[in-house]
Residue frames relative to the residue before (quaternion, step in Angstrom):
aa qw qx qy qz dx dy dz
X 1.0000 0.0000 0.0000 0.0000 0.00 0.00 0.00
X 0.7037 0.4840 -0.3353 0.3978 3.30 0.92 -0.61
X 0.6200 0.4750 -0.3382 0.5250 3.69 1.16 -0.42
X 0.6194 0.5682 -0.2718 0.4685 3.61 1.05 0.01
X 0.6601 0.4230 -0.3040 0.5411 3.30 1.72 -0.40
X 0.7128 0.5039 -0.3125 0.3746 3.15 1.28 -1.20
X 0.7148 0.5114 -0.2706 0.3928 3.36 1.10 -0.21
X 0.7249 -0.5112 0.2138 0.4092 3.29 1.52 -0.14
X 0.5898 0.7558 -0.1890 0.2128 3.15 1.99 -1.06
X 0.3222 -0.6421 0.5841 0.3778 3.74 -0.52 -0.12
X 0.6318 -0.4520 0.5094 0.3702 3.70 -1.63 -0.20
X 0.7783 0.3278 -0.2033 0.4955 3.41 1.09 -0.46
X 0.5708 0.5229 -0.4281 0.4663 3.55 1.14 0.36
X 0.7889 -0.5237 0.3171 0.0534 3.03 -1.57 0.88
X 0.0284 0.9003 -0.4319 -0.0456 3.96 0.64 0.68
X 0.5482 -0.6856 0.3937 0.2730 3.38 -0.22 2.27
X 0.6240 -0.5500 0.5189 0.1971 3.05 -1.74 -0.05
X 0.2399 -0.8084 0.4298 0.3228 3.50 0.06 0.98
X 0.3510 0.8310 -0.3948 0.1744 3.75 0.67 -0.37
X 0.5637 0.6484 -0.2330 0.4556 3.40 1.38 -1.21
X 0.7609 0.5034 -0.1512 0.3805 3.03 0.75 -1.86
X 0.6125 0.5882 -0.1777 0.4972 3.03 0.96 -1.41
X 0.6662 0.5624 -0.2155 0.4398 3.74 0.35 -0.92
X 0.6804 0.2193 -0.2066 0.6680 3.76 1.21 -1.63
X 0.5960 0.4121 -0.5513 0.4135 3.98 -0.01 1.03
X 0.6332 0.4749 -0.4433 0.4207 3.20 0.92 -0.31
X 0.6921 0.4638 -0.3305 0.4435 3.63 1.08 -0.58
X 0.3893 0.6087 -0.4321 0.5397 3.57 0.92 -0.17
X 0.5320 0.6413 -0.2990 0.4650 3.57 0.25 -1.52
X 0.9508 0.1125 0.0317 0.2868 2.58 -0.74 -2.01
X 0.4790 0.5163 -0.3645 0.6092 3.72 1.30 0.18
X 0.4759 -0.6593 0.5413 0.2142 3.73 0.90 0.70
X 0.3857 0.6838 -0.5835 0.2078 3.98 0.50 0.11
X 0.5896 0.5160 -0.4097 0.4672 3.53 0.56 -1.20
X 0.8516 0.3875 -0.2136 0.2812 3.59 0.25 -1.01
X 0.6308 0.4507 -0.4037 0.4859 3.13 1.18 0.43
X 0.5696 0.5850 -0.3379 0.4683 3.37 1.11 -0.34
X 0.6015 0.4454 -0.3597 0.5572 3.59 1.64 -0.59
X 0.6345 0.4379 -0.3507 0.5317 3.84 1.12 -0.51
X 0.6029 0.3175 -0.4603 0.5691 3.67 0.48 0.45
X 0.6146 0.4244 -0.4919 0.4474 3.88 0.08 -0.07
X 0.6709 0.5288 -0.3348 0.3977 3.56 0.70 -1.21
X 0.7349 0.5360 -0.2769 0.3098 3.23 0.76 -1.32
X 0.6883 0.4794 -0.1103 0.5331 3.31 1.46 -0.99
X 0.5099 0.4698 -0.3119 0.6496 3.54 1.55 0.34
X 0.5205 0.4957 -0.3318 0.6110 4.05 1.17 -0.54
X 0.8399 0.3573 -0.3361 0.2321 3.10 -0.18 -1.10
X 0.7291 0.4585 -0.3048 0.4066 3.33 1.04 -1.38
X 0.6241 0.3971 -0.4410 0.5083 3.97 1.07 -0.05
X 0.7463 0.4690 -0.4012 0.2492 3.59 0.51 -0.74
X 0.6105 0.6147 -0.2763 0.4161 3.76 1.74 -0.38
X 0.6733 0.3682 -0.4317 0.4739 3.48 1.06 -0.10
X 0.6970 0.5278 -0.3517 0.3347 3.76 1.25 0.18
X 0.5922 0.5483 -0.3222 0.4949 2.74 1.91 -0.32
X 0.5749 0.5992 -0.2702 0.4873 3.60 1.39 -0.32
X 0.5178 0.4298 -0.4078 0.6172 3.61 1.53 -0.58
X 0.6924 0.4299 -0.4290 0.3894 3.94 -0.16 -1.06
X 0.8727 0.3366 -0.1972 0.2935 3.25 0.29 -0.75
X 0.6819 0.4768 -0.2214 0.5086 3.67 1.41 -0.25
X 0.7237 0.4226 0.0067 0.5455 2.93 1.23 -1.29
X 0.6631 -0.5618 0.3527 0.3469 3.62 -1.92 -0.09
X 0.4744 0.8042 -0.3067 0.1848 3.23 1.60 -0.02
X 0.2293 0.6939 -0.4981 0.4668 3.83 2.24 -0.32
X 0.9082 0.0453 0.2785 0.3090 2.77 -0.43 -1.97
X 0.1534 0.9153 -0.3723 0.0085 3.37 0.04 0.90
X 0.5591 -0.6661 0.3771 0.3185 3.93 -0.91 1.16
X 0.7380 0.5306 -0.3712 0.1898 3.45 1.02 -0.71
X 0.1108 -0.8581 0.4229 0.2694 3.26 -0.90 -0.29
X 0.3473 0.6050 -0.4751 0.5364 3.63 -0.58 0.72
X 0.3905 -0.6267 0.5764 0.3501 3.87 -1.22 1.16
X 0.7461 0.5638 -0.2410 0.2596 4.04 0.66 -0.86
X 0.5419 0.4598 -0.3296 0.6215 3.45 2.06 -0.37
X 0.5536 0.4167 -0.4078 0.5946 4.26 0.83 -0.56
X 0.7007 0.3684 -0.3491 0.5015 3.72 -0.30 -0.87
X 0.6872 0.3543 -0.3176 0.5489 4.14 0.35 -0.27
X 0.5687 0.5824 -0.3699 0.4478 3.86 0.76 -0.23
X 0.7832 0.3288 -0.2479 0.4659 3.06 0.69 -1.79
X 0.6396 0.4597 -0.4819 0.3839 3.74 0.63 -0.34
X 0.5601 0.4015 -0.5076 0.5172 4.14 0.74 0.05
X 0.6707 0.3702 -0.5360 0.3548 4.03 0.38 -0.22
X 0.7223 0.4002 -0.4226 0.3736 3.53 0.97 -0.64
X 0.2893 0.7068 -0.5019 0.4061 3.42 1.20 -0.45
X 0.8339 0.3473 -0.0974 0.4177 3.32 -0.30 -1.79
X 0.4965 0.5227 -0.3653 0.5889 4.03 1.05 -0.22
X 0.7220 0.4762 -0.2847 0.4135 3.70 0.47 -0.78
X 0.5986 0.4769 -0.3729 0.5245 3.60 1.36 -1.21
X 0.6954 0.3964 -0.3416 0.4924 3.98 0.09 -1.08
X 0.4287 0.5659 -0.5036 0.4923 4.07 0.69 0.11
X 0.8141 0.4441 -0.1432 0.3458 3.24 0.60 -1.71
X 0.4585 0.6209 -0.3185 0.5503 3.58 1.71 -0.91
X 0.8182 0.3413 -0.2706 0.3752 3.17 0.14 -1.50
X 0.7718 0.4264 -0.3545 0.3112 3.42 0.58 -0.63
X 0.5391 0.6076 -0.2434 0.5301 3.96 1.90 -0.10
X 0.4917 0.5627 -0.2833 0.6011 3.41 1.99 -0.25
X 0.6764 0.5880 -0.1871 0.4023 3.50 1.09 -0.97
C-alpha cells in the first residue's frame, strides 16, 4: 500500500510490470553508458581542480615554498590562486 501511495496509485489501479524497467538497466549497465558518463563527470571535476594546482607548482611558489607556518602557506596559496583566477578573467574578457 505504501508503494501505491507513493507512486500515485489507487487500490483499484493496475501495477505495471517491472520487467521493462529492469531489462533497460541492465542495458545501461551493460553498454558501459552509466560509466562513461561517470568518466566524463570525473574527468571534468579533475581537470578544473587539478589545473589551478598544477599551474601553482609549476609557475608559481607553490612546488616549493620558503615559508614556514600553516597561516603564511595557506595565505600564499590563496595570492597564487587569487592571481590564477585574475588571468582566467583576462583571458576570458580578451575572448
Amino acid at each position: 500500500m505504501l508503494f501505491r501511495w507513493f507512486v500515485g496509485l489507487s487500490l483499484d489501479d493496475a501495477v505495471w510490470d517491472a520487467t521493462p524497467f529492469t531489462k533497460n538497466r541492465q542495458q545501461l549497465i551493460d553498454g558501459a553508458v552509466t560509466g562513461r558518463l561517470l568518466d566524463a563527470v570525473v574527468d571534468q571535476a579533475r581537470h578544473r581542480v587539478e589545473t589551478p594546482f598544477g599551474w601553482g607548482k609549476y609557475a608559481r611558489p607553490l612546488k616549493q615554498t620558503m615559508l614556514r607556518g600553516l597561516d603564511r602557506v595557506a595565505a600564499q596559496a590563496k595570492r597564487v590562486f587569487a592571481s590564477y583566477n585574475l588571468m582566467r578573467m583576462a583571458a576570458s574578457e580578451a575572448a
